[in-house]
VOVO-296939 format. One record per atom (N, C-alpha, C): residue number from 0; atom name; x, y, z. Coordinates in nm, 4 decimals. Atoms other than C-alpha are relative to their C-alpha. Layout:
<kefis>
  nr atom        X        Y        Z
 NUM   CA        X        Y        Z
...
</kefis>
This chain:
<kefis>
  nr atom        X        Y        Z
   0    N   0.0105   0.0316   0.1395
   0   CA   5.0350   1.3206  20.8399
   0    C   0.1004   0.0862  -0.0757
   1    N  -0.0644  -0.0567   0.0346
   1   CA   5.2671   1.4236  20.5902
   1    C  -0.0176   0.0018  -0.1462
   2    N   0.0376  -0.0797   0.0726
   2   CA   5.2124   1.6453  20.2813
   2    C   0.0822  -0.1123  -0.1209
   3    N  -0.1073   0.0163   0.1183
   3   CA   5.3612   1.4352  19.9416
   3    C   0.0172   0.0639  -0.1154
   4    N  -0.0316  -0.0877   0.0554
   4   CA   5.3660   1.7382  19.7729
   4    C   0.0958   0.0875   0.0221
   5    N  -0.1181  -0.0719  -0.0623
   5   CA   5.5634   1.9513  19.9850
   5    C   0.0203  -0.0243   0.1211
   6    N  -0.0495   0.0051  -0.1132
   6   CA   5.6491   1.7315  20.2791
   6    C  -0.0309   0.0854   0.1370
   7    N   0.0090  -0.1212  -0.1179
   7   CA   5.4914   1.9706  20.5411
   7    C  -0.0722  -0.1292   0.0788
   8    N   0.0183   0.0915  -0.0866
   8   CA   5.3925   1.7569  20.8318
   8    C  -0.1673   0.0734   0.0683
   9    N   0.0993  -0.0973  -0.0779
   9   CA   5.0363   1.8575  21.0319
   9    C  -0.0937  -0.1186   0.0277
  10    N   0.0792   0.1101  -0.0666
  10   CA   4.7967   1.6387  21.2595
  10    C  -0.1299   0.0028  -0.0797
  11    N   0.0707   0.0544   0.0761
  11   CA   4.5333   1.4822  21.1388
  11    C  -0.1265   0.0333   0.1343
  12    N   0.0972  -0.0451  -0.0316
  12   CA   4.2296   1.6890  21.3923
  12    C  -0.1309  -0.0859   0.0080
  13    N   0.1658   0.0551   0.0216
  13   CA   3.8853   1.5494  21.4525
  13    C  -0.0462   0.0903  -0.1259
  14    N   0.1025  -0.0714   0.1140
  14   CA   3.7240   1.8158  21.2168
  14    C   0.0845  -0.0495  -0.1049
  15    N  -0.0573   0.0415   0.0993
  15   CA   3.9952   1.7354  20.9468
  15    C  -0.0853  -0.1956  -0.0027
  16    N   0.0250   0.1581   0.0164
  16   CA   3.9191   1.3231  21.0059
  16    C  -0.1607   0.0030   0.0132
  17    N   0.1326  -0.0272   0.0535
  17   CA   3.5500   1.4084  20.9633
  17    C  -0.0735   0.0197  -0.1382
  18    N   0.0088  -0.0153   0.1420
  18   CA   3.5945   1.5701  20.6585
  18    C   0.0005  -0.0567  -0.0723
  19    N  -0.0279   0.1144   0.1144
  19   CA   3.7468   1.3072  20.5060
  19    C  -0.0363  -0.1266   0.0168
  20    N   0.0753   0.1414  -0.0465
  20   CA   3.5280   1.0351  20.5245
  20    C   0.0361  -0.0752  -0.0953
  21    N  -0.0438   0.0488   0.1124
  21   CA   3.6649   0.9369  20.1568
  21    C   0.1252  -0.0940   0.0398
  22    N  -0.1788  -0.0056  -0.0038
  22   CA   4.0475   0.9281  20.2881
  22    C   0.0739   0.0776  -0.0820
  23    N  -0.0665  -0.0765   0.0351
  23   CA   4.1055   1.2232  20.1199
  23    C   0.0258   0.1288   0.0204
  24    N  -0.0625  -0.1010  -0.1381
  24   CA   4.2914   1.5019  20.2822
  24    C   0.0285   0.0927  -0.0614
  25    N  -0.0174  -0.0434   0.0499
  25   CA   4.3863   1.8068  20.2004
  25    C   0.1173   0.0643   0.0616
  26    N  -0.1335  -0.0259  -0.0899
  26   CA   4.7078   1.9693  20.3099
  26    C   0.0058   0.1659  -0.0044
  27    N   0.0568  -0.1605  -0.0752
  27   CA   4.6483   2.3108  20.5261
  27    C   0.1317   0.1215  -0.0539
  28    N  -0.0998  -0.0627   0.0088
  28   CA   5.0244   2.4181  20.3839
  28    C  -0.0173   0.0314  -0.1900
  29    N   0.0300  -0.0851   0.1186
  29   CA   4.9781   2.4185  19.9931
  29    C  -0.1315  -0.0703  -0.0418
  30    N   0.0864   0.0200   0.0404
  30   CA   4.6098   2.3187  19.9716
  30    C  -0.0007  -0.0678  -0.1353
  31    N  -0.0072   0.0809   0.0948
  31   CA   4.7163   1.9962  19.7625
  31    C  -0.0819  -0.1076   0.0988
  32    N   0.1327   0.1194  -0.0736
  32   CA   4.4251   1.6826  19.8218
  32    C   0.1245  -0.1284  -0.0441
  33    N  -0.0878   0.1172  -0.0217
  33   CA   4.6129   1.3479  19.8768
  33    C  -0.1222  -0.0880   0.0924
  34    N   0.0921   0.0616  -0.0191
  34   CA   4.4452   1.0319  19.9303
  34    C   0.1052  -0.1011   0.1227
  35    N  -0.0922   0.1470  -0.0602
  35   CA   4.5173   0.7076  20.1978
  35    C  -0.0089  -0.1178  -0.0457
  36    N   0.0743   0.0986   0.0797
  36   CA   4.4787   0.3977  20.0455
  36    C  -0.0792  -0.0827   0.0909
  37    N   0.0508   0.1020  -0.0506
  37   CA   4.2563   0.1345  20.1344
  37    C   0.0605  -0.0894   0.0355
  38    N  -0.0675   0.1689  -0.0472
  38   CA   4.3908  -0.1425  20.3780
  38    C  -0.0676  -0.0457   0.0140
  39    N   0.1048   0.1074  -0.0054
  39   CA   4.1910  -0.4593  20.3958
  39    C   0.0348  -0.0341   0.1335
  40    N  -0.0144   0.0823  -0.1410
  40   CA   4.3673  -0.5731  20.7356
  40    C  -0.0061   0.1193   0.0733
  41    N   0.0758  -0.0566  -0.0922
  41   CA   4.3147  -0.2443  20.8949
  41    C  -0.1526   0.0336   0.0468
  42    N   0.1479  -0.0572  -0.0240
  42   CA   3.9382  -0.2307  20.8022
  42    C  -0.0758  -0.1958   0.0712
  43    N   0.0499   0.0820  -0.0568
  43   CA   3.9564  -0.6073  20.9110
  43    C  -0.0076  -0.0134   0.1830
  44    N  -0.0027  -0.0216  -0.1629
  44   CA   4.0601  -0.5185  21.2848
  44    C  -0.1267   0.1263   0.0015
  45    N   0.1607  -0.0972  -0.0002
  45   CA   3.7556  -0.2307  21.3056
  45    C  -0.0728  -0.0689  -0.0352
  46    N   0.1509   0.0864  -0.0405
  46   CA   3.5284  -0.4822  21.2250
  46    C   0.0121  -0.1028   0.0782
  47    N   0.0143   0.1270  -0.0938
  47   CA   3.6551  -0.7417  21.4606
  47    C   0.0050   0.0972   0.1479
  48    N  -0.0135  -0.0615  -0.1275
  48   CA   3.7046  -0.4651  21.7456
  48    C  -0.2131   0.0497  -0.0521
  49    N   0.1807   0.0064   0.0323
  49   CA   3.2873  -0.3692  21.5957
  49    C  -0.0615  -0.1087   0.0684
  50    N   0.0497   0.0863   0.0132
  50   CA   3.1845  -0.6707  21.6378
  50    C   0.0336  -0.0659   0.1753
  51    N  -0.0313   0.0529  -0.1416
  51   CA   3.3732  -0.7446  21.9814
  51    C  -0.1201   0.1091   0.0916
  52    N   0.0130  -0.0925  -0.0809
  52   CA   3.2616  -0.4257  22.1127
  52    C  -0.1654   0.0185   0.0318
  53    N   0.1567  -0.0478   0.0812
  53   CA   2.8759  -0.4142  21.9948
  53    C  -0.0819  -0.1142   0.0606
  54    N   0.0707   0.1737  -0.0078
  54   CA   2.7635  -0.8013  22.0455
  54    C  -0.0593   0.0235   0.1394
  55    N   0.0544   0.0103  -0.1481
  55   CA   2.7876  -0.8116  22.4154
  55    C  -0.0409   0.1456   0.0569
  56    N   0.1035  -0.0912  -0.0389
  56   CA   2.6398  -0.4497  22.4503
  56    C  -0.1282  -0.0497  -0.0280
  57    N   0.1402   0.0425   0.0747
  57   CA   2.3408  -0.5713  22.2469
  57    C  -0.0277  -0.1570   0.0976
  58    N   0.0235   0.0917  -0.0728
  58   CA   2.3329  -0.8602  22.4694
  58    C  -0.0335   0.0124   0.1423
  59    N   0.0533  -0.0319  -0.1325
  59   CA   2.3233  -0.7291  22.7917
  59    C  -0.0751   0.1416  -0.0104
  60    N   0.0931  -0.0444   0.0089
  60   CA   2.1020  -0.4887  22.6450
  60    C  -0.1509  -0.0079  -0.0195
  61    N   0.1662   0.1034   0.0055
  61   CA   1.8302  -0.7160  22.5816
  61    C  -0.0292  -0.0949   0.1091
  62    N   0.0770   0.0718  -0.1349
  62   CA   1.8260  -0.8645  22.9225
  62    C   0.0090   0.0842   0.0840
  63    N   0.0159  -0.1005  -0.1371
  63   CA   1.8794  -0.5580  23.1704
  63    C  -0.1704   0.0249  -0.0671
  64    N   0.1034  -0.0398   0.0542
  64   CA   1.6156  -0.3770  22.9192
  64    C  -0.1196  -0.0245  -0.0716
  65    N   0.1054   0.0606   0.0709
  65   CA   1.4409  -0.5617  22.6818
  65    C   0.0344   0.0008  -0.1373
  66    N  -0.0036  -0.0190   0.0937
  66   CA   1.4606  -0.6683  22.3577
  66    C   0.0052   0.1209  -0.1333
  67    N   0.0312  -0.0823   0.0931
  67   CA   1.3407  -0.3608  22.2035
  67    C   0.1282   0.1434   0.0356
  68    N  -0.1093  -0.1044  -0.0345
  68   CA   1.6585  -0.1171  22.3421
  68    C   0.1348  -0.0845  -0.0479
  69    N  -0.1155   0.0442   0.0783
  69   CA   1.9348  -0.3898  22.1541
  69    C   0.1281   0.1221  -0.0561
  70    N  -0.0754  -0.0857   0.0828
  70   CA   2.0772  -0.0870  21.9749
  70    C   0.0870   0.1144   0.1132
  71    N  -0.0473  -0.0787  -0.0817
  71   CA   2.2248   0.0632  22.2902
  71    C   0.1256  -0.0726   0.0290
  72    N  -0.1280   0.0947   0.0621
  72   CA   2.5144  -0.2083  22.2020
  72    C   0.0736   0.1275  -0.0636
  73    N  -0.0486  -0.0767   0.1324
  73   CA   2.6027   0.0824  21.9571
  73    C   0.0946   0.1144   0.0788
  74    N  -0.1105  -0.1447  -0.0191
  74   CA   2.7757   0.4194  22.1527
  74    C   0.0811  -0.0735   0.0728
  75    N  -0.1700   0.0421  -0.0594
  75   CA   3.0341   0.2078  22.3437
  75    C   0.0612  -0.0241  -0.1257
  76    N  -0.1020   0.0798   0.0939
  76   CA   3.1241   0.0764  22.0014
  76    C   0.0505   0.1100  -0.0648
  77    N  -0.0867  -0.1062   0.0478
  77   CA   3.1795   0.4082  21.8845
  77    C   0.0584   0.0961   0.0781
  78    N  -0.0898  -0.0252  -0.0999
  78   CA   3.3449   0.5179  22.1911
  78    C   0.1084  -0.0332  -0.0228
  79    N  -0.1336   0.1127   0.0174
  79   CA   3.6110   0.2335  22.1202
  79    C   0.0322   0.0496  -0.1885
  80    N   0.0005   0.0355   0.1321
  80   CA   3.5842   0.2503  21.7316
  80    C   0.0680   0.1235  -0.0389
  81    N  -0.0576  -0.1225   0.0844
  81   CA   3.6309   0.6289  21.6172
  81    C   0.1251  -0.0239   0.0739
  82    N  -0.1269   0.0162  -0.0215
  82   CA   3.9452   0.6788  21.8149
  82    C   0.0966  -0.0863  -0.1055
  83    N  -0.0723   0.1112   0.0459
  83   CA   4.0720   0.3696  21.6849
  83    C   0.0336   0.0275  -0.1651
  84    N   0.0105   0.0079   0.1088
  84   CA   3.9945   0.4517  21.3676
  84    C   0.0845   0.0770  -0.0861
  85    N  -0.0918  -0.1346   0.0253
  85   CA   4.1462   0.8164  21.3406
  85    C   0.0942  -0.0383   0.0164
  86    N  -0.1620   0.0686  -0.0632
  86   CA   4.4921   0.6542  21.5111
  86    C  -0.0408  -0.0688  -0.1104
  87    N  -0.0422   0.0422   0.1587
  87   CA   4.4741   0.4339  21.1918
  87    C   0.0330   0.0948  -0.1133
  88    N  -0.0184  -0.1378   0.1360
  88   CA   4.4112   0.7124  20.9261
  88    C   0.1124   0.0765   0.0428
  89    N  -0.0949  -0.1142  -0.0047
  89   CA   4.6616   0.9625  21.1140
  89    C   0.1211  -0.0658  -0.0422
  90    N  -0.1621   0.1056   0.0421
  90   CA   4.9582   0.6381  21.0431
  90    C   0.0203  -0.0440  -0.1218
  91    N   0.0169   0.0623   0.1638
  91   CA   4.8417   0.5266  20.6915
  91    C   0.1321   0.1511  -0.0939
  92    N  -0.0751  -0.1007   0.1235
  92   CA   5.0591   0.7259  20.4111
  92    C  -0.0789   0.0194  -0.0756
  93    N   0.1422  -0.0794   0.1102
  93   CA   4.8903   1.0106  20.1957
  93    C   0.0832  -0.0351  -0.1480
  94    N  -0.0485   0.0051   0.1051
  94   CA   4.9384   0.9784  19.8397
  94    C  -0.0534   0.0527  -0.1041
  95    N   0.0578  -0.0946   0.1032
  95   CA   4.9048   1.2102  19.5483
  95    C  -0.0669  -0.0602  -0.1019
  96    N   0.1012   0.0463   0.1120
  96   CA   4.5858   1.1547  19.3387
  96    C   0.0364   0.0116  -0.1296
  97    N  -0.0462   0.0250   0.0947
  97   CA   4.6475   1.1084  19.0412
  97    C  -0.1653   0.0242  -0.1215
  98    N   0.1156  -0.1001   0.1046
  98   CA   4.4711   1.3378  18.7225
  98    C   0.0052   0.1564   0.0771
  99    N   0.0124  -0.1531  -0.0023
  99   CA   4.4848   1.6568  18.9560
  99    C   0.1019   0.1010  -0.0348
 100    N  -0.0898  -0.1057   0.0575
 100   CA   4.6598   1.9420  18.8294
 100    C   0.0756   0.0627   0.1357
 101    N  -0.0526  -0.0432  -0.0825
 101   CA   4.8887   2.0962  19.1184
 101    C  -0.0332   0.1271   0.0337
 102    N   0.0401  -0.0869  -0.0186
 102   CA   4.7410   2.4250  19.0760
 102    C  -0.1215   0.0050  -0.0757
 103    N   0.1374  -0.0163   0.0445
 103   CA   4.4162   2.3745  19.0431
 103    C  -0.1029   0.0550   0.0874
 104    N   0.0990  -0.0876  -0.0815
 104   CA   4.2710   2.5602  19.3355
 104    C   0.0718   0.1866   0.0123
 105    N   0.0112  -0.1145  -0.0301
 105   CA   4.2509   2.9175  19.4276
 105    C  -0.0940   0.0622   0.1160
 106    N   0.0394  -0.1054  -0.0811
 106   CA   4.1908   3.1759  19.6797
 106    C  -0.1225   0.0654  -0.0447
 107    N   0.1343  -0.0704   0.0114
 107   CA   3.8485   3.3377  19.6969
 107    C   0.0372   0.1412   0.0285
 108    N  -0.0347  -0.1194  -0.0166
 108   CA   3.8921   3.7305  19.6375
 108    C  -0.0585   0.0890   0.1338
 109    N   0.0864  -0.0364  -0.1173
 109   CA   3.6039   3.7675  19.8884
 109    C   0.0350  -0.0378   0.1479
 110    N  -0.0349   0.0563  -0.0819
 110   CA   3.6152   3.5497  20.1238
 110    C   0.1674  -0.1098   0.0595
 111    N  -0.1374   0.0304  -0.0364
 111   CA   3.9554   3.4275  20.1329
 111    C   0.0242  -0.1670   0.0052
 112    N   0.0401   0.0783  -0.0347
 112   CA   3.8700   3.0924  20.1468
 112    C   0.0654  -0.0629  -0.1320
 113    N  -0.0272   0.0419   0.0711
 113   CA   4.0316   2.8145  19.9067
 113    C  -0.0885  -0.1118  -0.0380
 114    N   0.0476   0.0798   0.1234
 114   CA   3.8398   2.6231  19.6090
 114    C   0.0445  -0.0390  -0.1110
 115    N   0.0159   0.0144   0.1608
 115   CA   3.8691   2.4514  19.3043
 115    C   0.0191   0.0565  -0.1025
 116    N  -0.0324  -0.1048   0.0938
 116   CA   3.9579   2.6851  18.9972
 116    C  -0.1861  -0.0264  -0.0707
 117    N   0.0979   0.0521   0.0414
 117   CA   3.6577   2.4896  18.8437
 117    C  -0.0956   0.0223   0.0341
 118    N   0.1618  -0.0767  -0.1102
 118   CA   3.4043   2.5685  19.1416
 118    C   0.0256   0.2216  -0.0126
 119    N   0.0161  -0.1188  -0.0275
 119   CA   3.4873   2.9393  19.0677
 119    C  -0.0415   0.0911  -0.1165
 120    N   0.0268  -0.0919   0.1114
 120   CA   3.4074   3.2504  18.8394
 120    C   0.1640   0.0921   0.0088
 121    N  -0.1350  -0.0684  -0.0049
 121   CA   3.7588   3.4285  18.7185
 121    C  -0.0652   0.0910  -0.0501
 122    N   0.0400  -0.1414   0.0779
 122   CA   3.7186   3.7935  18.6507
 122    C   0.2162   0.0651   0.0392
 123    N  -0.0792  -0.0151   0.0291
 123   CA   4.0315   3.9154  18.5145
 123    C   0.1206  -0.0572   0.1141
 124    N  -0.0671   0.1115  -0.0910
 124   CA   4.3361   3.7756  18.8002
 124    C  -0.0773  -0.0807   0.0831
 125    N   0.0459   0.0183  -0.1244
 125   CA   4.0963   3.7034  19.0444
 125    C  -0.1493  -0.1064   0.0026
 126    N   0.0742   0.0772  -0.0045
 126   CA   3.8743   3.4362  19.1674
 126    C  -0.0919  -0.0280   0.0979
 127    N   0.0800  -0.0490  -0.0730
 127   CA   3.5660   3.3985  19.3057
 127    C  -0.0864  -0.1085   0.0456
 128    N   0.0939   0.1792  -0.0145
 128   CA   3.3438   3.1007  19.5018
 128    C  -0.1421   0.0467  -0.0232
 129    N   0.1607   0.0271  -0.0124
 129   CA   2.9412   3.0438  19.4503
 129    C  -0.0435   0.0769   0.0882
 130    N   0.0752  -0.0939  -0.1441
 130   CA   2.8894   3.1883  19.7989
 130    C   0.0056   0.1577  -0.0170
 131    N  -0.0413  -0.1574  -0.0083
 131   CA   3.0811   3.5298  19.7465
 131    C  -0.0612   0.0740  -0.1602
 132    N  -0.0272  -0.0610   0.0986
 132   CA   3.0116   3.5653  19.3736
 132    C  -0.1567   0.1270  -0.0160
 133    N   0.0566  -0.0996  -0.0113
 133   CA   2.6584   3.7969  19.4551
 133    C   0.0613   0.1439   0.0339
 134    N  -0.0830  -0.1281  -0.0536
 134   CA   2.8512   4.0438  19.6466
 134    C   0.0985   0.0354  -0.0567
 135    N  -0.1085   0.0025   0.1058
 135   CA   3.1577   4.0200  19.4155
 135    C  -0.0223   0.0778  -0.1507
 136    N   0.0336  -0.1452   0.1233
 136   CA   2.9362   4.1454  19.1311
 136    C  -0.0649   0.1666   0.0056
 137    N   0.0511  -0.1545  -0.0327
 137   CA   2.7284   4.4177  19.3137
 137    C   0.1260   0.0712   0.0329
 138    N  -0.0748  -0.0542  -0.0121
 138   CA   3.0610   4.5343  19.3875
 138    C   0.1024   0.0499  -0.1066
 139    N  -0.0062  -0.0229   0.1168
 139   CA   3.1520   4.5476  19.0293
 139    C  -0.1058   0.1071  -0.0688
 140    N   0.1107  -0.0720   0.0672
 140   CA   2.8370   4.6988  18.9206
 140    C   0.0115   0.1549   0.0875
 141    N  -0.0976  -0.1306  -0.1097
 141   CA   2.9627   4.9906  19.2330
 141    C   0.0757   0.1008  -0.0573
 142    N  -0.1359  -0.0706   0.0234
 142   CA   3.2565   5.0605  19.1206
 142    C   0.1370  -0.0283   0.1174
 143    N  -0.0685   0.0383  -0.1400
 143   CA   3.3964   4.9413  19.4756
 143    C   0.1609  -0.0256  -0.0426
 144    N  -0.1402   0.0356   0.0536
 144   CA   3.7751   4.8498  19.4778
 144    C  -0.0101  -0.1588   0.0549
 145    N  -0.0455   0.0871   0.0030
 145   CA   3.8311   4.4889  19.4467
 145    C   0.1277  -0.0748  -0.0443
 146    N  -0.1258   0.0508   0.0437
 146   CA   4.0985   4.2478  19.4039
 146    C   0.1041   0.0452   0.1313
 147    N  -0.0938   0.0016  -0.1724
 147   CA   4.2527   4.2987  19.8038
 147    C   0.1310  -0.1196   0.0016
 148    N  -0.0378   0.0605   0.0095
 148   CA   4.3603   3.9914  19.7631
 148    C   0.1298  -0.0723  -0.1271
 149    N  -0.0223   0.0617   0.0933
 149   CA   4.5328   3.9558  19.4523
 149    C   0.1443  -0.0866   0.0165
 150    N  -0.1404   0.0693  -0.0047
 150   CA   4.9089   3.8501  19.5477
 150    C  -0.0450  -0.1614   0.0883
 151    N   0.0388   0.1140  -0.0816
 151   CA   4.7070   3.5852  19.7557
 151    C  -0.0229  -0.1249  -0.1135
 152    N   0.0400   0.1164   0.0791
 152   CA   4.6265   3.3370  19.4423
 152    C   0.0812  -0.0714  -0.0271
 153    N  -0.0401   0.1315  -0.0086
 153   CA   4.7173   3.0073  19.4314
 153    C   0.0718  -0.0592  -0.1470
 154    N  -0.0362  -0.0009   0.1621
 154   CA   4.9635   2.9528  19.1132
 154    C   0.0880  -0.1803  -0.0030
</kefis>
């Protein structure tokens, strides 16, 4: 897949093609989200390879077994299906959403971890997620040294 923000190229992973059950991706080089569009003739081959793949499981699942085990038609089809599916999404072209701001996420001071500007709490440069922001303030209320991170934020 390739980045149409800054062209950086990077595979498209099971855990990544999980994530994005939407078709929208995020790009591991400047943590910009980019979408794939909807094709009608690729989601029409996945339901005719569904439908090939599924029928005659469910068919010779109701005469080895019995009517009531039909649904064992179902993991060959997603044996055949995901693959198929991911090899579509990894070939489709990403394309920049449109309304997001280009720097609209940031680095977590804590955890390091990139969010949303929106999902966070800013305390003077620095930004902070939901998860980290307990420990972020007892470490304020301390005196602790924070802000490790600061050349790390996302501009």
């Amino acid at each position: 897949m390739t980045c149409p923000y800054c062209n950086h190229t990077y595979p498209l992973t099971w855990a990544r093609y999980f994530k994005a059950t939407t078709g929208r991706h995020i790009c591991p080089h400047c943590f910009k989200s980019s979408r794939t569009k909807f094709r009608p003739l690729t989601f029409g081959i996945l339901l005719i390879v569904c439908l090939v793949c599924s029928i005659p499981g469910a068919i010779l699942a109701d005469r080895w077994v019995g009517s009531h085990w039909r649904g064992l038609g179902v993991p060959p089809t997603l044996i055949v299906l995901l693959p198929l599916a991911r090899w579509f999404e990894s070939h489709k072209k990403l394309s920049p959403i449109e309304g997001e701001a280009p720097h609209d996420t940031a680095f977590c001071a804590e955890c390091q971890s990139v969010f949303h500007v929106q999902d966070m709490i800013a305390h003077q440069n620095l930004h902070v997620c939901a998860r980290c922001k307990p420990i972020f303030l007892q470490k304020l209320a301390e005196g602790a040294k924070i802000g490790s991170v600061q050349g790390r934020e996302k501009s």
